[in-house]
C-alpha positions as CSV (number, residue, x, y, z in Angstrom):
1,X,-6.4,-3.4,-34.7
2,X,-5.4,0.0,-33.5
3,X,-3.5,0.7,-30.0
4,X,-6.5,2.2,-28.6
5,X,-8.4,-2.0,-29.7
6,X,-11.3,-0.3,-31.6
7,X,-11.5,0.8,-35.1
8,X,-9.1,1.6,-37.6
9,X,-6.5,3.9,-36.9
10,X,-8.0,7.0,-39.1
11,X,-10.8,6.2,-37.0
12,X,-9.0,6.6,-33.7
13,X,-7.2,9.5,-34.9
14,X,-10.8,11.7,-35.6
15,X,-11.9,10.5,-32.2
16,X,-9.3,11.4,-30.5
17,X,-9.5,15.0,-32.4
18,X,-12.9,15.2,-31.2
19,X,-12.0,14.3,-27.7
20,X,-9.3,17.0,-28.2
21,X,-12.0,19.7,-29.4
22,X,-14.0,18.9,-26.5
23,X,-11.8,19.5,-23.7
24,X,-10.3,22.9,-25.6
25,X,-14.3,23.8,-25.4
26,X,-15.3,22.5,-22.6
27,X,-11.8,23.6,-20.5
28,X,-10.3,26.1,-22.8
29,X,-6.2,26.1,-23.8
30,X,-4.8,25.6,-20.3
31,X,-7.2,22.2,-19.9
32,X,-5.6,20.8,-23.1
33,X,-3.7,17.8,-21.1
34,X,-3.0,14.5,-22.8
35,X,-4.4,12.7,-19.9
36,X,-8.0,14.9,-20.4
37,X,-8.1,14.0,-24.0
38,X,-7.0,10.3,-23.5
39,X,-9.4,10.2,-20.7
40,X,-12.1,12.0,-23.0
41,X,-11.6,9.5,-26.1
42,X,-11.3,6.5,-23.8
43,X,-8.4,5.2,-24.7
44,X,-4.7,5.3,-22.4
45,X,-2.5,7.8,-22.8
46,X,-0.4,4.9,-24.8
47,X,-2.7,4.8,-27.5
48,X,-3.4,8.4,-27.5
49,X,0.8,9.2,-28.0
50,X,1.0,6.4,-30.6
51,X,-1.5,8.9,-33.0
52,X,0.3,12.5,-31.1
53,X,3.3,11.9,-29.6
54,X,3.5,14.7,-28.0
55,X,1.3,17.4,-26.8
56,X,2.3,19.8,-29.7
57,X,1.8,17.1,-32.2
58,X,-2.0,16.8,-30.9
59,X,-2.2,20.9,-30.9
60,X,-0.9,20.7,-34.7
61,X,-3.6,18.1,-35.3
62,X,-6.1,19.9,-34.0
63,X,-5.2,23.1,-35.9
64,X,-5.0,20.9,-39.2
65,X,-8.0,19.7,-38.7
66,X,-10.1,23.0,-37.8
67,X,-7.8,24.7,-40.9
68,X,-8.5,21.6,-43.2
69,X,-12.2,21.6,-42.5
70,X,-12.6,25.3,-43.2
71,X,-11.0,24.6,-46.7
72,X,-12.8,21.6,-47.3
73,X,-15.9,23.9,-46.8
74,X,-14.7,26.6,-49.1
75,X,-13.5,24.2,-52.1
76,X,-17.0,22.5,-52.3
77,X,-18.8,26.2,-52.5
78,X,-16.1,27.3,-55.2
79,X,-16.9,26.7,-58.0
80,X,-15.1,26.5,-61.5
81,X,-11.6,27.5,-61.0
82,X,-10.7,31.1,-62.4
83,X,-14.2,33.1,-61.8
84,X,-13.8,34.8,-58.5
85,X,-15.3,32.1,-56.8
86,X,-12.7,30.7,-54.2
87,X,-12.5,33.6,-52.9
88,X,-16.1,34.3,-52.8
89,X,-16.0,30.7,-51.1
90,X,-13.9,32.0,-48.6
91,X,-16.2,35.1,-47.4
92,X,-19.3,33.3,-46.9
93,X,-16.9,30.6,-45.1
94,X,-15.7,33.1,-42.9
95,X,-18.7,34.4,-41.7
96,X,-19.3,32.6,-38.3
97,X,-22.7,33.8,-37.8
98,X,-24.0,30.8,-40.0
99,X,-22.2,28.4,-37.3
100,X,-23.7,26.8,-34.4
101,X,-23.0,27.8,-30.6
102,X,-20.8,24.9,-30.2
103,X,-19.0,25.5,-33.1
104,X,-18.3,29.5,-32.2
105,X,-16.8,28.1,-29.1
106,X,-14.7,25.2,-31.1
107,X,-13.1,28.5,-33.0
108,X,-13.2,30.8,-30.0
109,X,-10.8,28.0,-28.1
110,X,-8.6,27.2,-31.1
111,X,-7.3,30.7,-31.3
112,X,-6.6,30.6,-27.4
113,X,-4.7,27.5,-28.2
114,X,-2.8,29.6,-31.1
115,X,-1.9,31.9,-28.5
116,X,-1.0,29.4,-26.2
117,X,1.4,27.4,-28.6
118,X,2.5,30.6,-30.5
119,X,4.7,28.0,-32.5
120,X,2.0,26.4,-34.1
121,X,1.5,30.2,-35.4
122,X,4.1,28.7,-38.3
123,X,1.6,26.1,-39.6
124,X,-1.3,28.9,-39.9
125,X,1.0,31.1,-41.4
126,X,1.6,28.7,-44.4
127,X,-2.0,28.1,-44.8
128,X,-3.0,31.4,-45.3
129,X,0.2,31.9,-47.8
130,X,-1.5,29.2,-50.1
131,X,-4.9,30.2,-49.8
132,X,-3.7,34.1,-50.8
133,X,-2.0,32.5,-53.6
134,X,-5.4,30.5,-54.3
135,X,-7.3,34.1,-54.5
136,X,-4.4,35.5,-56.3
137,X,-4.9,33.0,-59.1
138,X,-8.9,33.0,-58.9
139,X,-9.9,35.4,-61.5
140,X,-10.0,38.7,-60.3
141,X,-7.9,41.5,-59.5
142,X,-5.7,40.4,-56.4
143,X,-5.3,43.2,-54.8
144,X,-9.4,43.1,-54.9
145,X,-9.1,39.2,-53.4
146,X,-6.8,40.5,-51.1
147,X,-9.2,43.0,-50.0
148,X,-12.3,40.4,-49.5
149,X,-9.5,38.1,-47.8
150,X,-8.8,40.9,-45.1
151,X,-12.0,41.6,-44.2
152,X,-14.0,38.6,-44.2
153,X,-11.0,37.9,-41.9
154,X,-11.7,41.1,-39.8
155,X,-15.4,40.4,-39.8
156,X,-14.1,36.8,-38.4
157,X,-12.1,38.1,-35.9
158,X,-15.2,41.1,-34.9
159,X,-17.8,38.4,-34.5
160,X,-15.7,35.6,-32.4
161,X,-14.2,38.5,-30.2
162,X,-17.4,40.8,-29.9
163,X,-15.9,43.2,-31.0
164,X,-18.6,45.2,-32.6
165,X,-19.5,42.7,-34.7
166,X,-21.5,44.1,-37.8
167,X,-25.5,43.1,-38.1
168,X,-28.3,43.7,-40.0
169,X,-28.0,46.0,-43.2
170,X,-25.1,47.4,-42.3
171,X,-23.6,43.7,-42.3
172,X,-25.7,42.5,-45.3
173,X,-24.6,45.4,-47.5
174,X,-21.1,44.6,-46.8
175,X,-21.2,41.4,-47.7
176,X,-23.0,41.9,-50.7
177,X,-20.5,44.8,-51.4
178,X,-17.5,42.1,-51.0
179,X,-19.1,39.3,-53.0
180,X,-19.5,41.8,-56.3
181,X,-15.5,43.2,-55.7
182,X,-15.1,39.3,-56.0
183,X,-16.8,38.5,-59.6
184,X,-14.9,38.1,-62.1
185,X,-14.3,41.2,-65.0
């Protein structure tokens, strides 16, 4: 049995991420407490220190988890290894329009928590260093994946910001534009 009495601890662990993502939605960076998220989970701030120590620890879970999901996502739409598609993976993954309200908030607050805990910045850093070296290796020219990586990034950061965020056949011809510079020779 876990600290928390219920479940195993990888159980306890996702629910007290999704305690987590709810008070960073629901209260934003600044609401991020261990006492909200213990209270959140229902379980004492005991048990939630025993899975995060410390606040940063939870923050670097959090992040780990959003980042790990994301890849997750983009590895199952990849295909074979070698053709282009990772990093075609990693456009359509990118493109937040196909999320649900919820989940454009989940984002919105994770990269007010980034700014918040600039240190985690590290961690993010070293993710997108692999996933660069993942298009660099996928099959096409890398300065072309490199290319698709920046602006499915940009077209992230334009739609989560509203910062006049591309639609209709202005968006659609971009994409489609982005997806062929990512096919393989």
């Amino acid at each position: 049995m876990t600290p928390s009495g219920t479940g195993t601890s990888a159980a306890t662990r996702e629910r007290l991420l999704a305690a987590a993502a709810t008070v960073v939605r629901r209260e934003g960076a600044r609401g991020l407490t261990l006492d909200a998220v213990a209270g959140e989970a229902g379980v004492s701030k005991g048990g939630l220190l025993y899975h995060f120590p410390s606040k940063r620890e939870l923050v670097r879970g959090l992040v780990a988890d959003w980042m790990d999901r994301f890849e997750a996502g983009v590895d199952a739409d990849a295909g074979p290894e070698g053709t282009g598609g990772w990093t075609r993976a990693y456009l359509r993954g990118s493109d937040i329009t196909r999320l649900a309200p919820d989940e454009r908030d989940l984002e919105f607050s994770l990269l007010s928590v980034l700014i918040d805990a600039p240190e985690e910045l590290d961690f993010v850093r070293e993710r997108y260093t692999a996933w660069q070296a993942r298009m660099n290796r996928d099959g096409i020219d890398p300065v072309d994946a490199t290319l698709v990586r920046l602006a499915a990034d940009g077209l992230w950061f334009a739609d989560l910001l509203g910062l006049a965020p591309l639609q209709g056949r202005t968006r659609a011809e971009l994409l489609k534009r982005l997806e062929a510079l990512a096919t393989s020779d």
